[in-house]
C-alpha positions in Angstrom: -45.1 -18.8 85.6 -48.2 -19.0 87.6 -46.7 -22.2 88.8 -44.0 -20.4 90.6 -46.4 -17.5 91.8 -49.0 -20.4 93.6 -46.0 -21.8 94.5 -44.7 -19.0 96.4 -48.0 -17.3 97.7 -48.6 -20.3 99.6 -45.5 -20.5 100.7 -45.9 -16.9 102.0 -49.3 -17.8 103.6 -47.6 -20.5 105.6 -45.2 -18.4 107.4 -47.2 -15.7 107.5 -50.6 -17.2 109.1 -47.7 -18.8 111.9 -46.3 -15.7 112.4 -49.7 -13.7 113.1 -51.3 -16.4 114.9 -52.3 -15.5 118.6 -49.8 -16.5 121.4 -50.5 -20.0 122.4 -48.9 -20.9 126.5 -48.8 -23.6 129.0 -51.5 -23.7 131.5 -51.2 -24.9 134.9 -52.0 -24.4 138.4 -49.8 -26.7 140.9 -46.8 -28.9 140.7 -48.7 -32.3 139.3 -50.9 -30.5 137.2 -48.0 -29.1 136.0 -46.4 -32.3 135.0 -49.3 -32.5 132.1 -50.1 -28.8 131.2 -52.9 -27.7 128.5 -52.3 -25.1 126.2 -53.9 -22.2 125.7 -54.6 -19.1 123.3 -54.0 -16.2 125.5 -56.8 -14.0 125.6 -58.1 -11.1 128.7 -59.9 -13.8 130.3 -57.1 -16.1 130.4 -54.4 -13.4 131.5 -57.2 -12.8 134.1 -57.2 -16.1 135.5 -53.6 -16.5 135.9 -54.1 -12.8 137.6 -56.4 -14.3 140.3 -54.4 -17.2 141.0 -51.4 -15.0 141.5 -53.2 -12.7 143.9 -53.6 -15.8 146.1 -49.7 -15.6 147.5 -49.0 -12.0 145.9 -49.5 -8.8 146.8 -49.9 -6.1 144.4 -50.9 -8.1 141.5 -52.4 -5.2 139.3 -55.8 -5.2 137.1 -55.0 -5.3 133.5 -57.1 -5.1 130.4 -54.4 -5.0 128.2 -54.4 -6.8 124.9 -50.6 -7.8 125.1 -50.1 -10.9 126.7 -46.8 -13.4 127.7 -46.1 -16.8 129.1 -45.6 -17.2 132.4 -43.6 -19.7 134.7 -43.3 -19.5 138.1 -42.1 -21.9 141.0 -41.4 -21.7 144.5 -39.9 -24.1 146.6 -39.9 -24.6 150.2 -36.6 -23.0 151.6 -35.9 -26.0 154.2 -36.3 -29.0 151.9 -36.0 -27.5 148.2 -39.6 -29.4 147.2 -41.5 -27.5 144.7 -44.4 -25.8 146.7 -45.8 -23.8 144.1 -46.1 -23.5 140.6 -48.1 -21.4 138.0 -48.0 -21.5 134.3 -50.0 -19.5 132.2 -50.5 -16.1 130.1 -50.3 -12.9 131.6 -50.7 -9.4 131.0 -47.6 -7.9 129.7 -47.9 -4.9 132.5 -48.1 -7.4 135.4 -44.8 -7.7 136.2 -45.8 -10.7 137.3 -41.7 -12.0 138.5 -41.4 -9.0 140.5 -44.9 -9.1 142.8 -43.9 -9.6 146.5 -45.0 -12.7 148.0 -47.5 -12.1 151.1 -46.4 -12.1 154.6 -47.7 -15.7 155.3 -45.3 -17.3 152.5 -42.4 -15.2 152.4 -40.5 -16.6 155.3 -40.9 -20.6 153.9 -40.5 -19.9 150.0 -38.1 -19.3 147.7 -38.4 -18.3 144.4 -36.4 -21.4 142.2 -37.8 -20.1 138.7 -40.1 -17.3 136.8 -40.0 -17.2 133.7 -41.8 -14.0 131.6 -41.7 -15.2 127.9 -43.2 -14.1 124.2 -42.8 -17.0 122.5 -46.2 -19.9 122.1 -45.4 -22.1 124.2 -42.5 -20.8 125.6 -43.4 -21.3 129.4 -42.8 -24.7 129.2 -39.2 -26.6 129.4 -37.9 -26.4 126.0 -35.6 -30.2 126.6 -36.6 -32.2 123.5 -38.1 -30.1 121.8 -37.9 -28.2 118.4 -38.4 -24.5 119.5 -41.8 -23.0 117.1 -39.4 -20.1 115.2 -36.5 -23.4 114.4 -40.0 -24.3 112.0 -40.7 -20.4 110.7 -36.7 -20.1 110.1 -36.7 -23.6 107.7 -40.3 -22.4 105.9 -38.2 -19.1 105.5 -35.1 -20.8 104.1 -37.0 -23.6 102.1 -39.2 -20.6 100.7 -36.0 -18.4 99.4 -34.7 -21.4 98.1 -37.9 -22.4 96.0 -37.9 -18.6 94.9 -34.2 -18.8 93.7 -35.0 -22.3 92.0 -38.0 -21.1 90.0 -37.2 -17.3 89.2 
């Protein structure tokens, strides 16, 4: 019996402990960095960060000290020759509206906006091609944990 309750409780811990864990995004700041990013936990400072560099070619980027964060992608490309000019990844602050901040004067006439993407998920700023999506792993704990529960009750 307490075989089956260990057995379980960890089980539960697992998916759990996942599930609470703080959002984790892709970092980066330009096109080649961009071809390695880092990851990282989001947190005010990092939303912060990502902030600054968008007030570089936004206008209206808001101060946030919000505890709710998501991922961000955004690329531009140059309108004449479609090569990526631009390109931020990182967390944000939920209230940042960070997809629909004007571009300044100076940059709106040669850029286009090819991508922004405002996401929940860890590491959900980053193209998902090849890879197993985080929640494909939380749904399988799930499934493999009903079925130990229906094996040993």
């Amino acid at each position: 019996m307490y075989k089956k309750v260990l057995t379980v409780s960890v089980l539960l811990a697992f998916i759990c402990v996942r599930l609470a864990a703080s959002l984790s995004c892709y970092t980066c700041v330009n096109p080649n960095d961009c071809k390695k990013p880092k990851q990282t936990t989001c947190t005010t400072a990092a939303a912060n960060v990502t902030s600054d560099y968008l007030r570089v070619y936004h206008d209206n980027v808001r101060n946030s000290s919000s505890s709710r964060f998501d991922c961000l992608a955004l690329q531009y490309t140059h309108s004449n020759n479609n090569t990526v000019t631009y390109q931020l990844h990182g967390c944000v602050h939920s209230d940042v509206s960070a997809c629909a901040l004007p571009l300044k004067a100076q940059y709106s006439y040669a850029w286009r906006k090819n991508k922004c993407v405002i996401c929940s998920g860890n590491n959900c700023n980053k193209s998902p091609a090849g890879k197993m999506s985080s929640s494909v792993y939380t749904i399988a704990a799930a499934t493999l944990g009903l079925l130990l529960v229906k094996i040993y009750a």
